[in-house]
N, C-alpha and C positions, 0 to 999 in steps of 0.2 A: 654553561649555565648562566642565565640571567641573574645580573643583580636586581635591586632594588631599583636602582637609579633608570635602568632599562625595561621597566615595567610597564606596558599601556597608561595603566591606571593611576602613575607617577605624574603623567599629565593635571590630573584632577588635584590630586592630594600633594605632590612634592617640591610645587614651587614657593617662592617668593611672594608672588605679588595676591593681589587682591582676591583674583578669585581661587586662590588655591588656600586663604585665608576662609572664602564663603563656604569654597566644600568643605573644609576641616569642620568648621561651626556647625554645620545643618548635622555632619555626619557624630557631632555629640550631643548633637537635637533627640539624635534617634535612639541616645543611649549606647554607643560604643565609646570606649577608651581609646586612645590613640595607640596602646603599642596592641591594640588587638589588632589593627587592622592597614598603621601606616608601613611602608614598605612590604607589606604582605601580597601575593599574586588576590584581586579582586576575580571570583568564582559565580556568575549570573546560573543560577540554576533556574530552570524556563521549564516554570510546572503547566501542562493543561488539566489539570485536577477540575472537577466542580461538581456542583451537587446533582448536576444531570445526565451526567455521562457516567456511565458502572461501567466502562472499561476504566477508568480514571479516578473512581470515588475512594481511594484508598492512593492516591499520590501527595495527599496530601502527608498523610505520614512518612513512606518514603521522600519526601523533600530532607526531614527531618534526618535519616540515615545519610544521605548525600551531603549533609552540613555536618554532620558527627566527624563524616570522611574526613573532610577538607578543612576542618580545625585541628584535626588532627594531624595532617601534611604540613599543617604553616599556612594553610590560606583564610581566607577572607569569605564565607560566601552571603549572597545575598540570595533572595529568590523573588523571582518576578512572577506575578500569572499571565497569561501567554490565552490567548484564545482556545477555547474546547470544542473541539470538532466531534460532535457524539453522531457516532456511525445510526445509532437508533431512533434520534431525535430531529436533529436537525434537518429541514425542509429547505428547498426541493432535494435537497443532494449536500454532505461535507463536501462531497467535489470542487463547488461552486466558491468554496472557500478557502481550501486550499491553498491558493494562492497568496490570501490575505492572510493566513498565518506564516506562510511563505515571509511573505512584506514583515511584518511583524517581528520575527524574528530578528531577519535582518538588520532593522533601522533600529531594535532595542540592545542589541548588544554591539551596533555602532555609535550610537550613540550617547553611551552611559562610560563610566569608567570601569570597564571589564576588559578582564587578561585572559579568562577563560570561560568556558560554558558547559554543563551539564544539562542535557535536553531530557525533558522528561514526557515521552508517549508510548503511544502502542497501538493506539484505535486507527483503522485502515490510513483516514490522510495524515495522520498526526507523523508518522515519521517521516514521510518523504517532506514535511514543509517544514518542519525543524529543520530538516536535513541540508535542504535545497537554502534556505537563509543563511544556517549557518556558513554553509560554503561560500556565499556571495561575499560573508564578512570576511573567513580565513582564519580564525582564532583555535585554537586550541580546543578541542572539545572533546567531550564523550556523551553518546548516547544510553540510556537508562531505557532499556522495556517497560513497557506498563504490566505484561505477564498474562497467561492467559489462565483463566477461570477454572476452576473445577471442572469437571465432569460432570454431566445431568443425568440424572434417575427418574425414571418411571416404570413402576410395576414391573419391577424386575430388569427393565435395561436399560443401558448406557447411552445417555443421549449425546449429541454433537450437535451446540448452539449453531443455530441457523441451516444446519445443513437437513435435523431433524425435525426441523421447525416446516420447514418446507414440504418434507417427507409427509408428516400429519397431517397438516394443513390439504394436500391432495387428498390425504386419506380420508377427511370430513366431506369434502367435497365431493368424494364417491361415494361416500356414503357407510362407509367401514368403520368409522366410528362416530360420538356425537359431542353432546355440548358437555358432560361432565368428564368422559377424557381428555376435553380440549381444557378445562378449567384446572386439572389434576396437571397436564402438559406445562401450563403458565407458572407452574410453580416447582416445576420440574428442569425444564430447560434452562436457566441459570441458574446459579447457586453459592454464586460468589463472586465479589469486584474480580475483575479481569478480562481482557478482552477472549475474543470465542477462541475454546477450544480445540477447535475444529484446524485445519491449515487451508486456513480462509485466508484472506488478506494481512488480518492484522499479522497473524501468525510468519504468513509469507516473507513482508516487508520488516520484521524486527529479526529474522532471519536471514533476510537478505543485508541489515543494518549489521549484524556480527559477523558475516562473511564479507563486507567494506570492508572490516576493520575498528568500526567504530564505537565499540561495545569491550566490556571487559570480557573475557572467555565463557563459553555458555550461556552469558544472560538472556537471550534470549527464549529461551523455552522456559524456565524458572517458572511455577507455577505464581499469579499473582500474592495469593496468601499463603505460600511457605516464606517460613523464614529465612530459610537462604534468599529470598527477594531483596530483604531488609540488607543481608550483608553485601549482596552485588551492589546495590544502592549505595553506599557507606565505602565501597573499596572503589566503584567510578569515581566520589567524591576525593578520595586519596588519589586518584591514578590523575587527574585532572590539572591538580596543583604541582605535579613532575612535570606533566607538559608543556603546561608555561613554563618551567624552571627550565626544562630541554629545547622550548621554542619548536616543539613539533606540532605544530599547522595540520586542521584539515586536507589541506594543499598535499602535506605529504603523504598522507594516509589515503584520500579517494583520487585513485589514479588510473588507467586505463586497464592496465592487471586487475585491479580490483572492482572496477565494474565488470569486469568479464567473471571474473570468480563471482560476484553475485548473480548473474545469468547464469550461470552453471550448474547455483545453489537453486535457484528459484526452481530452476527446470528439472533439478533432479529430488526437487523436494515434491513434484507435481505440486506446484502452488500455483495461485491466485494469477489470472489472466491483469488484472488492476496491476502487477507489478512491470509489466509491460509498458505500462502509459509512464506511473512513476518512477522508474526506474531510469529512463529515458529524460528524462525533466530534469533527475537527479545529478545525473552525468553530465547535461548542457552547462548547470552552474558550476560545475568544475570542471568547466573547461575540455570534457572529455568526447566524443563524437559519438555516441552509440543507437542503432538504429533496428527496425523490424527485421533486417537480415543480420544484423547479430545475432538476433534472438534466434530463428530458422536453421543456421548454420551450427551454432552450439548446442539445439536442440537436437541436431542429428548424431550427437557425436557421445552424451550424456545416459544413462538410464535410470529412471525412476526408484531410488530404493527406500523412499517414506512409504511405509506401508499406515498412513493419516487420513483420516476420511476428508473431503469426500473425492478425491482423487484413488488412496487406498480406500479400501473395503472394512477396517477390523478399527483400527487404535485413533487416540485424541493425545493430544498435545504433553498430558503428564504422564503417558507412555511412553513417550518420545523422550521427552524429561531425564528420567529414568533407566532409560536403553541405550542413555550417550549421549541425546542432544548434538546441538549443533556439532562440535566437535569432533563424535563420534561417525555421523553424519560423514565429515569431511574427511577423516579418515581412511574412507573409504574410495574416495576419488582425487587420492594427492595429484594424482596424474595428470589431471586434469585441471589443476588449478597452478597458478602463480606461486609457488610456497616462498620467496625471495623478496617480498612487498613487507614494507613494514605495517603493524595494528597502532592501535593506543597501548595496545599492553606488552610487546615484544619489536624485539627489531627486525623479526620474519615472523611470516607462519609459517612457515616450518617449526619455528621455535616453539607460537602458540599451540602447533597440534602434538608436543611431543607427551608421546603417555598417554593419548586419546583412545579410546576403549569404547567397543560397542557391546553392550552387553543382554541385547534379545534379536537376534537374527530372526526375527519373522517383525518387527517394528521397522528397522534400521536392515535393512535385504541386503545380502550378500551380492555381489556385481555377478554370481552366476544365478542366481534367483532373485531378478530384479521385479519388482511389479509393472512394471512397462518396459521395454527393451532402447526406449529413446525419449527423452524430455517432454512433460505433459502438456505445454502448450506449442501448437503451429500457427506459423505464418501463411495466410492466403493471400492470393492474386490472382486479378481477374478482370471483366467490363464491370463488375459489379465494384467491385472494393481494388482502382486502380494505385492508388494508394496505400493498400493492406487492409488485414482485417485478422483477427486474432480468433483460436477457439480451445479450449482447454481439452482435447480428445479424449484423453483416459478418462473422462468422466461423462461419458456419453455412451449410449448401446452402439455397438461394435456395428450394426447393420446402416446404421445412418449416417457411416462416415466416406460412403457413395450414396449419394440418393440426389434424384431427380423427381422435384413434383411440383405442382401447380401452386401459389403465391395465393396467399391472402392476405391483404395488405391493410394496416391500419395505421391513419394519418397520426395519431396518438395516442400517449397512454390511455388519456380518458376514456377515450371512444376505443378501445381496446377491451377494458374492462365491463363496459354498458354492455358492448356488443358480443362478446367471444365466445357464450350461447346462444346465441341468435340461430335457429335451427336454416335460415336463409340464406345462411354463409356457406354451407355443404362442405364443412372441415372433414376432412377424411383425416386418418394415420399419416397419411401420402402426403398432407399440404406441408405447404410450406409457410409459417406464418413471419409476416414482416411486421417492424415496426420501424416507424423512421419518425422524423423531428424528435428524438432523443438524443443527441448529439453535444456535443460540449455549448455550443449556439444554441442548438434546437432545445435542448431539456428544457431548461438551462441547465448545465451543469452536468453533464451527461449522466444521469442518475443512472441505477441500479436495476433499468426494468429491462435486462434483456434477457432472463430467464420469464420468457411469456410462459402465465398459465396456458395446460391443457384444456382444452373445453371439458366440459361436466359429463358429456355424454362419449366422452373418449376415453377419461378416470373410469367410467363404471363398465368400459368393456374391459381394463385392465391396460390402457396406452400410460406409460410412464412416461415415455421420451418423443420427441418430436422434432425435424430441423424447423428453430426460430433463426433470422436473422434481424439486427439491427444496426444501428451509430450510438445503441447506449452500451454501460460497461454490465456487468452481474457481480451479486456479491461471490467471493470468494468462497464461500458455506456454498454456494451455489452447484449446479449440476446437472448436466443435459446434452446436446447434440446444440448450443448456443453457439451462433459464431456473431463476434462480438465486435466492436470498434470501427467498423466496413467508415474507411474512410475516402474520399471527402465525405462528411457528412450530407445526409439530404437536406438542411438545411439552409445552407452553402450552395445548394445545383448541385450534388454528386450522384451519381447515378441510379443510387437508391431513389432519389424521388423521382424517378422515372419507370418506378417499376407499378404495374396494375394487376389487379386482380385476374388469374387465369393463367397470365406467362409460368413459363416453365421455369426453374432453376435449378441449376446443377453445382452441388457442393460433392468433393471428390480430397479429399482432406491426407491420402496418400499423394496425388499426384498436388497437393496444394493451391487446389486451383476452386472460386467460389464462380460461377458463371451465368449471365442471365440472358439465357435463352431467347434474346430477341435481336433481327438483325438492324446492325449499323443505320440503316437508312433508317426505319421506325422512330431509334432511339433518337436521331436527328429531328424528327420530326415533333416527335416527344419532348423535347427539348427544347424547341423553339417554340411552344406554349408555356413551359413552365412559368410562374411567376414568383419571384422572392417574396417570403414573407414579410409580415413585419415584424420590427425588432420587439425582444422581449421587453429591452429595459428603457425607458426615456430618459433617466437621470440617476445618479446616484452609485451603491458599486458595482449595482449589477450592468450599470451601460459603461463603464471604468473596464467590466468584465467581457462583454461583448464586441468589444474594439480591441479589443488586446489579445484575447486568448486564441490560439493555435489548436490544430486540430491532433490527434489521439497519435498519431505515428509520428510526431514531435513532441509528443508529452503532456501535451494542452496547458501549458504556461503561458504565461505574458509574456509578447514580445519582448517590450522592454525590461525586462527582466531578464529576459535568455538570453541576448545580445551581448555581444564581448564590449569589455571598457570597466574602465576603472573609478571608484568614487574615494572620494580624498577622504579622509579621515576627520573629523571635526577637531578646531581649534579650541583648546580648552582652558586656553588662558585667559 
């Protein structure tokens, strides 16, 4: 157990000289008494709360549980705000920022007097760059969910933010319904702070954050506004200020066990294709090697029993809640997992899953009634995506997971959008539509547009699904025959932007293989025309972001960021 005298934050506050005189004074500028806080573990809780982000609009009160916690343990806590990555708002892509709440983390809990951290998000990027900072620092930490929302209502059924959003939104556009169900729809589909319901991203990644390790048990499913939220909030804040007491380190909790156990989880929760890129990212800063055939390989070995839209068919997230959660979940696949790693909250999981209970076998599937027989997302390879390319298959019609058809390509989103009824284009069922410069370079920031709309007059024959391919990511709510990530980007020269209108292309998603049907010599020729664009950014973070960031099957982080090495710790005397 740590003394006093071995505390980080003993730096700041427990010397002699001058400046351990300056922090004493400012720190009763602020209105604390000295036995509140001196020899106390210092607790940085890292809210992205704000007034514009509703996955986040209620963290502001959970901070307050998290500080109840950790006055309670003996500690100290502060709380800082921390950049708000709102999945709804923020333009071109949260993608694009990532990183800098990445950066942000890091360098706030380096360099302040803190001994430990309570992270608090849930919105798609918010957990993997808390995540990824904190690791680069090493302290002590625990992750907080932000929780996912209610269930949505309309005229009698249950909706799944985003995934039904999408669902309707085709359905306008063919013409099945009009502008007062869509206005009835808007006040329908959310219904409460909390990120989507659905096992969309957020959902995926604060799942895949309790199967690290880095969460107190079940938190992540907890529905945003039950009150059990409040108390997980309030017992991270307790469990936080042990671990500084214990000196258990991120370091020891995300380990190479443990990102395997979260690919396991991802894959057999059928979640979010985006946990692929972050997850990857996640593991670099600690140190840990994990790559697109990790992901392929554990996918074969895993099956699917979240019966959660839009991977399952039926249930939303405080079904899941309810039927066992996370826990119950894992339960089900001890076998499969690491049980001998330690959490924030046990010295195994085996420990943390004892007593786990599932309690609705058709939410939580039995391993003989599983709703896919192998983990929802595959790894491709091919001339097209030589470096991989990702596709979430249980959420696509079963008939498009061989198909060969003709490309229609579109240099961007924009010209995507103007064009995609253009009756001159001759979209059949059959095409194949591309999208390329959406790429981590190309978006910027590889946005969210690789669930291409259907054309208008392919919704009103009754076409739901279609192979799109691109180098952008899709949301997690998302759903289709998408195959997403096709890396190098076209961008960059990868061989997506080598593809034209007419080729043929063959996606075969059993045999793994994305193929573009044109020979070697062509593409050479193809090739030796192409010309680089020009850069998005000329100055500022987005050209900071364009010389740095790495492409989707490394994680798309900054180099320097990813790179092994060591940063000294600031002098605080």
């Amino acid at each position: 157990m740590k003394t006093p005298e071995q505390l980080r934050s003993h730096q700041w506050y427990g010397t002699d000289g001058l400046r351990s005189f300056s922090h004493r004074a400012r720190t009763r500028q602020l209105g604390y008494l000295p036995e509140e806080h001196l020899g106390k573990p210092v607790i940085a809780i890292l809210n992205t709360w704000s007034d514009i982000n509703p996955c986040h609009v209620h963290l502001r009160d959970r901070a307050q549980a998290v500080k109840r916690g950790v006055w309670q343990a003996g500690g100290f806590p502060l709380e800082f705000p921390v950049s708000t990555l709102s999945e709804t708002f923020q333009k071109p892509t949260p993608m694009l920022y990532r990183n800098l709440l990445a950066m942000e983390t890091e360098e706030l809990l380096r360099s302040y007097p803190v001994d430990g951290a309570v992270l608090m998000g849930g919105c798609d990027k918010s957990t993997p760059a808390l995540l990824m900072g904190a690791a680069s620092v090493d302290l002590p930490a625990v992750f907080v969910p932000a929780g996912p929302m209610l269930p949505g209502h309309w005229r009698g059924e249950t909706l799944g933010s985003g995934t039904d959003m999408w669902k309707y939104w085709d359905d306008k556009r063919a013409g099945l319904i009009g502008d007062c169900e869509m206005q009835e729809l808007e006040s329908g589909l959310a219904r409460s702070p909390g990120h989507c319901m659905t096992m969309g991203t957020a959902s995926t990644l604060t799942a895949a954050a309790e199967a690290l390790g880095v969460t107190v048990p079940g938190a992540s499913s907890i529905p945003a506004v039950d009150s059990g939220h409040d108390r997980m909030a309030a017992r991270a804040g307790l469990r936080v200020v042990e671990l500084v007491r214990q000196d258990r380190k991120l370091s020891d909790i995300l380990t190479e066990d443990a990102f395997e156990d979260a690919v396991t989880t991802v894959l057999g929760l059928g979640g979010s294709t985006n946990a692929v890129i972050h997850l990857i990212a996640m593991a670099g800063r600690a140190g840990v090697k994990l790559t697109l055939d990790d992901f392929d390989r554990i996918a074969r070995t895993v099956p699917v029993l979240a019966n959660v839209r839009p991977g399952g068919r039926t249930y939303l997230m405080e079904d899941f809640h309810f039927a066992g959660g996370l826990p119950g979940f894992l339960s089900r696949i001890t076998d499969l997992l690491h049980l001998d790693r330690p959490t924030v909250s046990h010295d195994t999981l085996r420990e943390q899953l004892q007593g786990a209970l599932v309690h609705d076998d058709d939410v939580i599937r039995p391993r003989d009634n599983p709703v896919a027989a192998e983990g929802g997302v595959a790894v491709l390879r091919g001339n097209l995506c030589p470096d991989g390319a990702v596709i979430k298959h249980i959420a696509a019609e079963p008939h498009l997971l061989r198909h060969t058809g003709p490309a229609v390509v579109f240099d961007d989103y924009k010209t995507m959008q103007r064009t995609i009824n253009d009756p001159a284009l001759n979209i059949t069922a059959d095409s194949v539509l591309v999208l390329r410069n959406a790429g981590p370079k190309g978006g910027p920031g590889m946005p969210e547009y690789g669930m291409l709309p259907i054309p208008d007059h392919l919704l009103k024959q009754g076409v739901r699904d279609m192979v799109r391919i691109s180098d952008a990511r899709m949301s997690g709510t998302s759903y289709g025959a998408c195959v997403l990530h096709v890396a190098p980007e076209s961008y960059v020269g990868g061989p997506l932007a080598l593809v034209r209108t007419g080729d043929l292309i063959t996606l075969d998603v059993e045999a793994r293989t994305l193929r573009l049907d044109v020979d070697d010599a062509e593409l050479e020729r193809r090739r030796a025309e192409w010309t680089p664009p020009p850069a998005r950014y000329e100055r500022g973070y987005g050209a900071l972001y364009n010389e740095q960031i790495t492409q989707a099957d490394t994680g798309c982080d900054f180099e320097f960021l990813a790179r092994p090495g060591t940063v000294q710790d600031p002098y605080a005397g």
